[in-house]
C-alpha positions as CSV (number, residue, x, y, z in Angstrom):
1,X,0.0,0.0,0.0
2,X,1.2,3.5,-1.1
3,X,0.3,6.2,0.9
4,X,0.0,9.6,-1.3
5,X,0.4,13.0,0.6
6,X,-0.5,16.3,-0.7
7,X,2.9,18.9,-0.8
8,X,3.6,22.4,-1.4
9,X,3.1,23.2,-5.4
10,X,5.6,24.5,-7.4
11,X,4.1,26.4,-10.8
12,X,6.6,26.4,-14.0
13,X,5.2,28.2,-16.9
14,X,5.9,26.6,-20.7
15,X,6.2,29.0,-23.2
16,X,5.9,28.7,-27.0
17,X,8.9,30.3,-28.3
18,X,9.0,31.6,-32.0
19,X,10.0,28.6,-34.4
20,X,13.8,28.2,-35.3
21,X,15.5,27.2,-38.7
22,X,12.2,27.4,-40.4
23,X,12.4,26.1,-43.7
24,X,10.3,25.6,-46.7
25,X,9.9,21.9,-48.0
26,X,7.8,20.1,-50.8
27,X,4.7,19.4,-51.1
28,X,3.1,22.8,-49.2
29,X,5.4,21.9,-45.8
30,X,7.9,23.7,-43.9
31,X,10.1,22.4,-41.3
32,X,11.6,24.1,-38.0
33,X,12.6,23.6,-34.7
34,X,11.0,24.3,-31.5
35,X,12.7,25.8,-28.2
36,X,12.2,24.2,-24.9
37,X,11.7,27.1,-22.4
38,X,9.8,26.6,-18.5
39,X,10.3,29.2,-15.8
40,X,10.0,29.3,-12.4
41,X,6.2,31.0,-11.3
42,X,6.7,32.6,-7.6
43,X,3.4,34.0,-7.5
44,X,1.5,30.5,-8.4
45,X,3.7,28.8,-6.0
46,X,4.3,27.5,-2.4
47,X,7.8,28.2,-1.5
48,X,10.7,28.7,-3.8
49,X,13.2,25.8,-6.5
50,X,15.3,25.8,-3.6
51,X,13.0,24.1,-1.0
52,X,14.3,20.9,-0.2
53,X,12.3,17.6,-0.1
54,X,12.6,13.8,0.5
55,X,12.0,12.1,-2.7
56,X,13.0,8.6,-4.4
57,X,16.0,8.1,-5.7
58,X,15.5,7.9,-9.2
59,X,19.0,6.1,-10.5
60,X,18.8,3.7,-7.4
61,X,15.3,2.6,-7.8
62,X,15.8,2.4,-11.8
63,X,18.7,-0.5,-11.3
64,X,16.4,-3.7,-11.7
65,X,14.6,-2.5,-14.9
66,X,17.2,-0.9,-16.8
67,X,19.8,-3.8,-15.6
68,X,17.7,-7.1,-15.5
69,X,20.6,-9.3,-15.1
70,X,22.1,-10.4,-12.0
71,X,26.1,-10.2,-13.1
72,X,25.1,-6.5,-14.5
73,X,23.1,-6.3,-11.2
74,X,26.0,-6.9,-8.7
75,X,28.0,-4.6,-10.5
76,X,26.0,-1.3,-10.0
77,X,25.3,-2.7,-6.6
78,X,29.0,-1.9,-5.8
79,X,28.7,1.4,-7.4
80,X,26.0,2.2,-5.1
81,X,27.5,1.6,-2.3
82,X,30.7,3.1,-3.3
83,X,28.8,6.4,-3.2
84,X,26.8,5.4,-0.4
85,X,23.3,5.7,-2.4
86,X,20.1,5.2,-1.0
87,X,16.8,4.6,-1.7
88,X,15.7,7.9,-0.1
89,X,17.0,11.0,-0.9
90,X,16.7,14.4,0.5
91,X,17.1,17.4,-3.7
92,X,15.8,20.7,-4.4
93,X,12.7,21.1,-6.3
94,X,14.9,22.7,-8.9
95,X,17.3,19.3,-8.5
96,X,14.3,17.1,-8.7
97,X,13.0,18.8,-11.7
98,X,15.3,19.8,-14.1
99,X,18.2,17.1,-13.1
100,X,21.2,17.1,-10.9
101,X,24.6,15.0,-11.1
102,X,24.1,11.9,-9.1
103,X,27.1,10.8,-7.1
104,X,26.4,6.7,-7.8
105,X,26.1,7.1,-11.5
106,X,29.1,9.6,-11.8
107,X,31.2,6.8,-10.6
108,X,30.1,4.5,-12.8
109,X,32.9,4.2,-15.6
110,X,30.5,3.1,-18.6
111,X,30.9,4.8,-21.8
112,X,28.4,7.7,-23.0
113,X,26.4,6.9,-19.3
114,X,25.0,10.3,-18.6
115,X,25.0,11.3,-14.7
116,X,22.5,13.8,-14.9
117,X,19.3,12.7,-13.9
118,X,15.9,15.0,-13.7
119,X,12.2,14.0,-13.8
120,X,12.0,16.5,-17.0
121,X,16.0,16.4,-17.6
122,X,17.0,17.3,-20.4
123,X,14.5,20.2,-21.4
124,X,15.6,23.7,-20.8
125,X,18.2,24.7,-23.4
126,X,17.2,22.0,-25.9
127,X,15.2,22.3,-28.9
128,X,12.7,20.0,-30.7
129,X,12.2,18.5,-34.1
130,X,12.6,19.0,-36.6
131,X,8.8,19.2,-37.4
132,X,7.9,19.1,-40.9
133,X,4.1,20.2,-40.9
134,X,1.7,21.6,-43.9
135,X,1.0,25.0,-44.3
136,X,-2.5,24.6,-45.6
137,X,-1.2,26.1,-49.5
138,X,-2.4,22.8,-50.9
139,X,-5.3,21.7,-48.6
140,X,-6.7,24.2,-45.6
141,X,-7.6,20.9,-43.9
142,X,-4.2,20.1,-43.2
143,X,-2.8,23.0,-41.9
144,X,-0.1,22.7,-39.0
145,X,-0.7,18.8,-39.3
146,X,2.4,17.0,-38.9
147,X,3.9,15.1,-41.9
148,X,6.9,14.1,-40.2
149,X,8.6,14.7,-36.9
150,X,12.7,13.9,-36.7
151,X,12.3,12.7,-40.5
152,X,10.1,10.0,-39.5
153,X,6.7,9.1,-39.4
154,X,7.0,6.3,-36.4
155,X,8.4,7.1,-33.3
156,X,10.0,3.6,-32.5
157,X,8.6,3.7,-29.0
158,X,5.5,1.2,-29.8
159,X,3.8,-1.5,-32.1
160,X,1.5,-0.7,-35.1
161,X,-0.6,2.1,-35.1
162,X,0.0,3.5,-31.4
163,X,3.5,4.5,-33.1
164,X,1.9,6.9,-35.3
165,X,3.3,10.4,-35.7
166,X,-0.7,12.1,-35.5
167,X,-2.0,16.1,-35.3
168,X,-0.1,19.2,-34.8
169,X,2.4,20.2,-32.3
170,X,0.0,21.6,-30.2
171,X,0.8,25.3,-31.3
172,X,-1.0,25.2,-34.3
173,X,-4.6,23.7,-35.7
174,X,-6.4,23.7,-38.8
175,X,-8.8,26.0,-39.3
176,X,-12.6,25.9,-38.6
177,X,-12.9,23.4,-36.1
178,X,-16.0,21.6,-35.7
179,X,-17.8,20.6,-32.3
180,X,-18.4,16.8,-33.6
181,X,-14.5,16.2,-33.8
182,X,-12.8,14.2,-30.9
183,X,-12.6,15.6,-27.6
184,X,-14.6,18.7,-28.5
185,X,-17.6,17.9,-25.3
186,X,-18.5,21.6,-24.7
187,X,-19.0,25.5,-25.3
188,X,-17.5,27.8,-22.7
189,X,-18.1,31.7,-23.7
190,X,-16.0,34.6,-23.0
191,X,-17.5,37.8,-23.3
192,X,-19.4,36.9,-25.9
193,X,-16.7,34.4,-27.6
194,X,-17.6,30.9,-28.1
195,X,-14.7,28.2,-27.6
196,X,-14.7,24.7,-27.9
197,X,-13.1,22.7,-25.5
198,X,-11.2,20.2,-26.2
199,X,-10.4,17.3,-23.7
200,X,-7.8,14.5,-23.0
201,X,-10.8,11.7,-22.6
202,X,-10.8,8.8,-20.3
203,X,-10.8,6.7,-23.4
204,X,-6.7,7.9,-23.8
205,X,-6.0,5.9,-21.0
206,X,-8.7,2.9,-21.1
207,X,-7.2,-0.5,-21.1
208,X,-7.3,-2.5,-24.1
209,X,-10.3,-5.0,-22.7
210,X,-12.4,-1.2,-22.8
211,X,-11.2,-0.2,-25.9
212,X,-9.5,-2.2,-28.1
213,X,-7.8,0.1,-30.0
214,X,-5.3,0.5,-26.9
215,X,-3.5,-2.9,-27.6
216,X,-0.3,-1.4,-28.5
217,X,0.2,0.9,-25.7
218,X,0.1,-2.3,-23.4
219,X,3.9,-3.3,-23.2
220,X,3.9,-5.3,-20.1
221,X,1.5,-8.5,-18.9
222,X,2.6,-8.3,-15.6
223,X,2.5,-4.5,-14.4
224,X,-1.1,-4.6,-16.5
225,X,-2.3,-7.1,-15.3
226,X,-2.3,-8.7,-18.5
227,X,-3.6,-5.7,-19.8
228,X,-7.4,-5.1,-18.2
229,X,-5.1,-1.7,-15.9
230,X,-6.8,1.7,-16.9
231,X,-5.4,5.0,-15.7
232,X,-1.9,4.7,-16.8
233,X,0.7,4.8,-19.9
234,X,4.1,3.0,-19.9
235,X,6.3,5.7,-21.5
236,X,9.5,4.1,-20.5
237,X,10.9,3.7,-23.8
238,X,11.5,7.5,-24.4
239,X,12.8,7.4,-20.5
240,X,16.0,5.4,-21.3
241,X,14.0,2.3,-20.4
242,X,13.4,3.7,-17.0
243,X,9.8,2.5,-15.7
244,X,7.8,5.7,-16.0
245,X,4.1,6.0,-15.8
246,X,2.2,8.6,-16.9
247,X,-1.7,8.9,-15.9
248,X,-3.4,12.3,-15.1
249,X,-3.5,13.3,-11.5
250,X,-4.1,11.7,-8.7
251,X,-4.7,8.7,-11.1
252,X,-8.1,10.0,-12.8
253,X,-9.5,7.3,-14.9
254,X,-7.7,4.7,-13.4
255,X,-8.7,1.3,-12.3
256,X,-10.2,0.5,-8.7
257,X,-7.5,-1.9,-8.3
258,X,-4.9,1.1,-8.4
259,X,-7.0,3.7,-6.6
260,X,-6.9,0.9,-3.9
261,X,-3.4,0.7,-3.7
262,X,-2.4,4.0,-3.4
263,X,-3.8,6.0,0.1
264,X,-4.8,9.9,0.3
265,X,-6.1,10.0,-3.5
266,X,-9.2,12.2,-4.5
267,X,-9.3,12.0,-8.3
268,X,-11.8,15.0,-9.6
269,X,-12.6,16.4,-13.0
270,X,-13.0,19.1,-12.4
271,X,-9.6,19.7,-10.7
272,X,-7.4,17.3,-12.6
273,X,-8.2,16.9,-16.0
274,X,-6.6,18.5,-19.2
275,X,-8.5,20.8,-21.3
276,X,-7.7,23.3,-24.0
277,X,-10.5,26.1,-25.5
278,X,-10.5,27.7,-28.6
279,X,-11.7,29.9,-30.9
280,X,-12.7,27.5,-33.6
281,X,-12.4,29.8,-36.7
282,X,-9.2,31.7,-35.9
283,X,-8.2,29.2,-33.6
284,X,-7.2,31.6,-30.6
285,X,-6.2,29.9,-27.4
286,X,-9.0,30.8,-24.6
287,X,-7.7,28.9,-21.8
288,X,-5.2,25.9,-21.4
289,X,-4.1,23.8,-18.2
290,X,-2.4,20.7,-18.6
291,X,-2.2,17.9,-15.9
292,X,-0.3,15.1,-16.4
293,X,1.8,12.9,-13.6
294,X,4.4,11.1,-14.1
295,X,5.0,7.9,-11.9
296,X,8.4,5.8,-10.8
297,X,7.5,2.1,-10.7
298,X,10.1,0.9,-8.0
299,X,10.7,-3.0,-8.3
Protein backbone atom coordinates (compact mmCIF):
# COMPACT_ATOMS: atom_id res chain seq x y z
CA UNK A 1 0.00 0.00 0.00
CA UNK A 2 1.20 3.47 -1.09
CA UNK A 3 0.34 6.20 0.85
CA UNK A 4 -0.04 9.57 -1.25
CA UNK A 5 0.40 12.99 0.59
CA UNK A 6 -0.50 16.30 -0.69
CA UNK A 7 2.92 18.87 -0.78
CA UNK A 8 3.56 22.39 -1.44
CA UNK A 9 3.13 23.24 -5.41
CA UNK A 10 5.57 24.51 -7.44
CA UNK A 11 4.08 26.38 -10.82
CA UNK A 12 6.65 26.35 -14.05
CA UNK A 13 5.18 28.24 -16.88
CA UNK A 14 5.86 26.65 -20.71
CA UNK A 15 6.15 29.00 -23.16
CA UNK A 16 5.94 28.67 -27.02
CA UNK A 17 8.91 30.30 -28.34
CA UNK A 18 9.00 31.58 -32.03
CA UNK A 19 9.99 28.62 -34.37
CA UNK A 20 13.80 28.23 -35.26
CA UNK A 21 15.53 27.23 -38.74
CA UNK A 22 12.15 27.37 -40.42
CA UNK A 23 12.40 26.14 -43.74
CA UNK A 24 10.27 25.63 -46.73
CA UNK A 25 9.88 21.93 -47.98
CA UNK A 26 7.82 20.05 -50.76
CA UNK A 27 4.66 19.41 -51.08
CA UNK A 28 3.11 22.78 -49.19
CA UNK A 29 5.38 21.88 -45.78
CA UNK A 30 7.87 23.68 -43.87
CA UNK A 31 10.12 22.36 -41.30
CA UNK A 32 11.59 24.09 -37.99
CA UNK A 33 12.57 23.62 -34.65
CA UNK A 34 10.98 24.35 -31.49
CA UNK A 35 12.67 25.77 -28.24
CA UNK A 36 12.19 24.22 -24.94
CA UNK A 37 11.73 27.11 -22.41
CA UNK A 38 9.82 26.60 -18.47
CA UNK A 39 10.32 29.25 -15.79
CA UNK A 40 9.99 29.28 -12.44
CA UNK A 41 6.24 31.05 -11.29
CA UNK A 42 6.68 32.55 -7.55
CA UNK A 43 3.44 34.02 -7.50
CA UNK A 44 1.54 30.45 -8.42
CA UNK A 45 3.75 28.77 -6.03
CA UNK A 46 4.34 27.53 -2.35
CA UNK A 47 7.83 28.19 -1.50
CA UNK A 48 10.69 28.67 -3.84
CA UNK A 49 13.24 25.83 -6.46
CA UNK A 50 15.31 25.82 -3.58
CA UNK A 51 12.99 24.10 -0.99
CA UNK A 52 14.31 20.87 -0.25
CA UNK A 53 12.33 17.63 -0.06
CA UNK A 54 12.60 13.83 0.50
CA UNK A 55 11.97 12.11 -2.69
CA UNK A 56 13.04 8.55 -4.43
CA UNK A 57 15.97 8.15 -5.67
CA UNK A 58 15.46 7.90 -9.22
CA UNK A 59 19.04 6.08 -10.52
CA UNK A 60 18.83 3.74 -7.42
CA UNK A 61 15.32 2.63 -7.82
CA UNK A 62 15.75 2.37 -11.79
CA UNK A 63 18.67 -0.49 -11.28
CA UNK A 64 16.37 -3.67 -11.70
CA UNK A 65 14.62 -2.48 -14.89
CA UNK A 66 17.18 -0.94 -16.81
CA UNK A 67 19.76 -3.81 -15.58
CA UNK A 68 17.71 -7.12 -15.48
CA UNK A 69 20.64 -9.34 -15.12
CA UNK A 70 22.09 -10.45 -12.03
CA UNK A 71 26.05 -10.22 -13.05
CA UNK A 72 25.12 -6.55 -14.52
CA UNK A 73 23.12 -6.26 -11.19
CA UNK A 74 25.97 -6.91 -8.70
CA UNK A 75 28.04 -4.57 -10.53
CA UNK A 76 26.03 -1.33 -10.01
CA UNK A 77 25.28 -2.68 -6.61
CA UNK A 78 29.01 -1.86 -5.81
CA UNK A 79 28.74 1.36 -7.40
CA UNK A 80 26.03 2.21 -5.06
CA UNK A 81 27.48 1.57 -2.28
CA UNK A 82 30.71 3.08 -3.33
CA UNK A 83 28.81 6.35 -3.22
CA UNK A 84 26.79 5.36 -0.42
CA UNK A 85 23.35 5.68 -2.41
CA UNK A 86 20.08 5.23 -0.97
CA UNK A 87 16.83 4.64 -1.71
CA UNK A 88 15.69 7.92 -0.05
CA UNK A 89 17.04 11.03 -0.89
CA UNK A 90 16.71 14.43 0.49
CA UNK A 91 17.06 17.44 -3.65
CA UNK A 92 15.79 20.70 -4.40
CA UNK A 93 12.71 21.12 -6.26
CA UNK A 94 14.89 22.66 -8.91
CA UNK A 95 17.27 19.30 -8.53
CA UNK A 96 14.27 17.11 -8.74
CA UNK A 97 12.97 18.84 -11.74
CA UNK A 98 15.30 19.80 -14.13
CA UNK A 99 18.19 17.13 -13.11
CA UNK A 100 21.20 17.08 -10.93
CA UNK A 101 24.58 15.01 -11.14
CA UNK A 102 24.06 11.87 -9.09
CA UNK A 103 27.06 10.81 -7.09
CA UNK A 104 26.44 6.75 -7.82
CA UNK A 105 26.09 7.12 -11.54
CA UNK A 106 29.08 9.64 -11.77
CA UNK A 107 31.20 6.82 -10.61
CA UNK A 108 30.15 4.54 -12.81
CA UNK A 109 32.91 4.17 -15.60
CA UNK A 110 30.47 3.09 -18.59
CA UNK A 111 30.92 4.75 -21.82
CA UNK A 112 28.38 7.67 -22.96
CA UNK A 113 26.40 6.91 -19.35
CA UNK A 114 25.00 10.30 -18.61
CA UNK A 115 24.97 11.31 -14.67
CA UNK A 116 22.55 13.80 -14.92
CA UNK A 117 19.35 12.67 -13.93
CA UNK A 118 15.90 14.98 -13.73
CA UNK A 119 12.19 14.02 -13.85
CA UNK A 120 12.05 16.53 -16.98
CA UNK A 121 16.00 16.40 -17.61
CA UNK A 122 17.02 17.26 -20.39
CA UNK A 123 14.45 20.24 -21.39
CA UNK A 124 15.65 23.69 -20.83
CA UNK A 125 18.16 24.67 -23.37
CA UNK A 126 17.23 21.99 -25.89
CA UNK A 127 15.17 22.34 -28.94
CA UNK A 128 12.72 20.05 -30.68
CA UNK A 129 12.19 18.53 -34.05
CA UNK A 130 12.59 18.96 -36.60
CA UNK A 131 8.81 19.24 -37.41
CA UNK A 132 7.91 19.12 -40.89
CA UNK A 133 4.15 20.20 -40.88
CA UNK A 134 1.69 21.59 -43.87
CA UNK A 135 0.97 25.00 -44.29
CA UNK A 136 -2.49 24.59 -45.63
CA UNK A 137 -1.18 26.13 -49.45
CA UNK A 138 -2.42 22.76 -50.92
CA UNK A 139 -5.26 21.69 -48.64
CA UNK A 140 -6.67 24.23 -45.56
CA UNK A 141 -7.63 20.95 -43.89
CA UNK A 142 -4.23 20.14 -43.16
CA UNK A 143 -2.85 22.98 -41.92
CA UNK A 144 -0.09 22.73 -38.96
CA UNK A 145 -0.75 18.76 -39.32
CA UNK A 146 2.42 17.02 -38.88
CA UNK A 147 3.88 15.14 -41.95
CA UNK A 148 6.88 14.09 -40.23
CA UNK A 149 8.56 14.71 -36.88
CA UNK A 150 12.72 13.90 -36.67
CA UNK A 151 12.31 12.74 -40.49
CA UNK A 152 10.07 9.97 -39.54
CA UNK A 153 6.66 9.06 -39.42
CA UNK A 154 6.95 6.29 -36.37
CA UNK A 155 8.43 7.12 -33.26
CA UNK A 156 10.02 3.61 -32.45
CA UNK A 157 8.61 3.73 -29.02
CA UNK A 158 5.51 1.22 -29.83
CA UNK A 159 3.77 -1.46 -32.15
CA UNK A 160 1.47 -0.66 -35.12
CA UNK A 161 -0.56 2.09 -35.09
CA UNK A 162 0.01 3.46 -31.37
CA UNK A 163 3.52 4.47 -33.08
CA UNK A 164 1.94 6.87 -35.28
CA UNK A 165 3.35 10.36 -35.66
CA UNK A 166 -0.72 12.13 -35.49
CA UNK A 167 -1.96 16.12 -35.26
CA UNK A 168 -0.06 19.19 -34.78
CA UNK A 169 2.36 20.21 -32.28
CA UNK A 170 0.03 21.64 -30.19
CA UNK A 171 0.77 25.30 -31.29
CA UNK A 172 -1.02 25.20 -34.33
CA UNK A 173 -4.61 23.66 -35.73
CA UNK A 174 -6.44 23.66 -38.76
CA UNK A 175 -8.80 26.05 -39.25
CA UNK A 176 -12.64 25.87 -38.62
CA UNK A 177 -12.90 23.41 -36.15
CA UNK A 178 -16.01 21.59 -35.70
CA UNK A 179 -17.78 20.58 -32.27
CA UNK A 180 -18.40 16.77 -33.61
CA UNK A 181 -14.45 16.24 -33.79
CA UNK A 182 -12.81 14.19 -30.92
CA UNK A 183 -12.64 15.57 -27.60
CA UNK A 184 -14.63 18.67 -28.49
CA UNK A 185 -17.64 17.89 -25.34
CA UNK A 186 -18.45 21.63 -24.65
CA UNK A 187 -19.00 25.47 -25.31
CA UNK A 188 -17.54 27.78 -22.67
CA UNK A 189 -18.13 31.71 -23.66
CA UNK A 190 -16.01 34.60 -22.95
CA UNK A 191 -17.46 37.82 -23.30
CA UNK A 192 -19.35 36.86 -25.91
CA UNK A 193 -16.68 34.37 -27.58
CA UNK A 194 -17.57 30.91 -28.10
CA UNK A 195 -14.68 28.22 -27.55
CA UNK A 196 -14.72 24.68 -27.93
CA UNK A 197 -13.09 22.66 -25.50
CA UNK A 198 -11.18 20.18 -26.18
CA UNK A 199 -10.40 17.30 -23.71
CA UNK A 200 -7.82 14.46 -23.00
CA UNK A 201 -10.85 11.66 -22.64
CA UNK A 202 -10.84 8.82 -20.29
CA UNK A 203 -10.78 6.71 -23.40
CA UNK A 204 -6.74 7.86 -23.84
CA UNK A 205 -5.99 5.91 -20.95
CA UNK A 206 -8.73 2.89 -21.08
CA UNK A 207 -7.22 -0.48 -21.08
CA UNK A 208 -7.32 -2.46 -24.06
CA UNK A 209 -10.27 -5.03 -22.74
CA UNK A 210 -12.38 -1.18 -22.85
CA UNK A 211 -11.19 -0.15 -25.85
CA UNK A 212 -9.53 -2.22 -28.10
CA UNK A 213 -7.82 0.09 -29.99
CA UNK A 214 -5.30 0.50 -26.86
CA UNK A 215 -3.50 -2.94 -27.59
CA UNK A 216 -0.28 -1.35 -28.55
CA UNK A 217 0.18 0.88 -25.74
CA UNK A 218 0.08 -2.29 -23.43
CA UNK A 219 3.89 -3.25 -23.16
CA UNK A 220 3.88 -5.30 -20.08
CA UNK A 221 1.46 -8.48 -18.94
CA UNK A 222 2.59 -8.27 -15.60
CA UNK A 223 2.45 -4.48 -14.37
CA UNK A 224 -1.08 -4.59 -16.50
CA UNK A 225 -2.30 -7.06 -15.30
CA UNK A 226 -2.32 -8.68 -18.52
CA UNK A 227 -3.59 -5.70 -19.84
CA UNK A 228 -7.37 -5.05 -18.23
CA UNK A 229 -5.08 -1.66 -15.92
CA UNK A 230 -6.79 1.66 -16.92
CA UNK A 231 -5.40 5.00 -15.74
CA UNK A 232 -1.91 4.70 -16.80
CA UNK A 233 0.65 4.77 -19.94
CA UNK A 234 4.13 3.04 -19.92
CA UNK A 235 6.30 5.71 -21.54
CA UNK A 236 9.54 4.08 -20.52
CA UNK A 237 10.88 3.69 -23.80
CA UNK A 238 11.55 7.49 -24.42
CA UNK A 239 12.78 7.41 -20.47
CA UNK A 240 16.00 5.43 -21.34
CA UNK A 241 14.01 2.27 -20.42
CA UNK A 242 13.43 3.68 -17.04
CA UNK A 243 9.79 2.52 -15.65
CA UNK A 244 7.84 5.72 -16.01
CA UNK A 245 4.13 5.98 -15.80
CA UNK A 246 2.23 8.65 -16.89
CA UNK A 247 -1.68 8.86 -15.86
CA UNK A 248 -3.41 12.28 -15.11
CA UNK A 249 -3.47 13.27 -11.55
CA UNK A 250 -4.14 11.70 -8.71
CA UNK A 251 -4.73 8.65 -11.07
CA UNK A 252 -8.14 10.00 -12.84
CA UNK A 253 -9.50 7.26 -14.93
CA UNK A 254 -7.70 4.69 -13.42
CA UNK A 255 -8.70 1.27 -12.29
CA UNK A 256 -10.22 0.52 -8.69
CA UNK A 257 -7.46 -1.89 -8.28
CA UNK A 258 -4.92 1.12 -8.38
CA UNK A 259 -6.98 3.68 -6.58
CA UNK A 260 -6.93 0.94 -3.91
CA UNK A 261 -3.36 0.67 -3.67
CA UNK A 262 -2.42 4.03 -3.38
CA UNK A 263 -3.81 6.00 0.11
CA UNK A 264 -4.83 9.94 0.28
CA UNK A 265 -6.12 9.97 -3.48
CA UNK A 266 -9.23 12.24 -4.49
CA UNK A 267 -9.29 12.04 -8.29
CA UNK A 268 -11.76 15.04 -9.62
CA UNK A 269 -12.56 16.36 -12.97
CA UNK A 270 -12.96 19.07 -12.45
CA UNK A 271 -9.61 19.74 -10.67
CA UNK A 272 -7.38 17.27 -12.64
CA UNK A 273 -8.20 16.86 -16.03
CA UNK A 274 -6.57 18.48 -19.22
CA UNK A 275 -8.48 20.82 -21.35
CA UNK A 276 -7.73 23.26 -24.04
CA UNK A 277 -10.48 26.10 -25.51
CA UNK A 278 -10.55 27.72 -28.63
CA UNK A 279 -11.71 29.90 -30.92
CA UNK A 280 -12.73 27.51 -33.61
CA UNK A 281 -12.43 29.83 -36.69
CA UNK A 282 -9.16 31.73 -35.89
CA UNK A 283 -8.22 29.19 -33.64
CA UNK A 284 -7.19 31.64 -30.57
CA UNK A 285 -6.19 29.93 -27.36
CA UNK A 286 -8.96 30.80 -24.56
CA UNK A 287 -7.67 28.91 -21.79
CA UNK A 288 -5.16 25.87 -21.36
CA UNK A 289 -4.12 23.81 -18.16
CA UNK A 290 -2.45 20.65 -18.56
CA UNK A 291 -2.25 17.87 -15.88
CA UNK A 292 -0.35 15.07 -16.43
CA UNK A 293 1.76 12.93 -13.65
CA UNK A 294 4.43 11.08 -14.14
CA UNK A 295 5.01 7.93 -11.94
CA UNK A 296 8.36 5.75 -10.76
CA UNK A 297 7.52 2.06 -10.70
CA UNK A 298 10.09 0.88 -8.03
CA UNK A 299 10.73 -3.03 -8.32
Amino acid sequence: LVKSTSIQAHSEKVRYLPKENVTEGENGTISYMLPNVATFEPDMSVGTEDDTMTVLNLAVAAVPAVFKYGFMQSIINSYIKKADSKMLQNRTVKEILWGYTDPFLDKIPFPGLNPIVGVFYPYNGTSDGPYNVYTGTEDITKTAIIESYKKKRTLSYWEGHCDMVNGTDGASFPPFVKKNQAGAFLEPKVKGITLYRFIVPREAFASPTEVGDNYCFCTDPVISENCTLAGVLDISSCKAKRPVYISLPHFLHASESILHKVEGLSPNEKEHETYLDIEPVSLSYGFIRGNLEQNFVSF
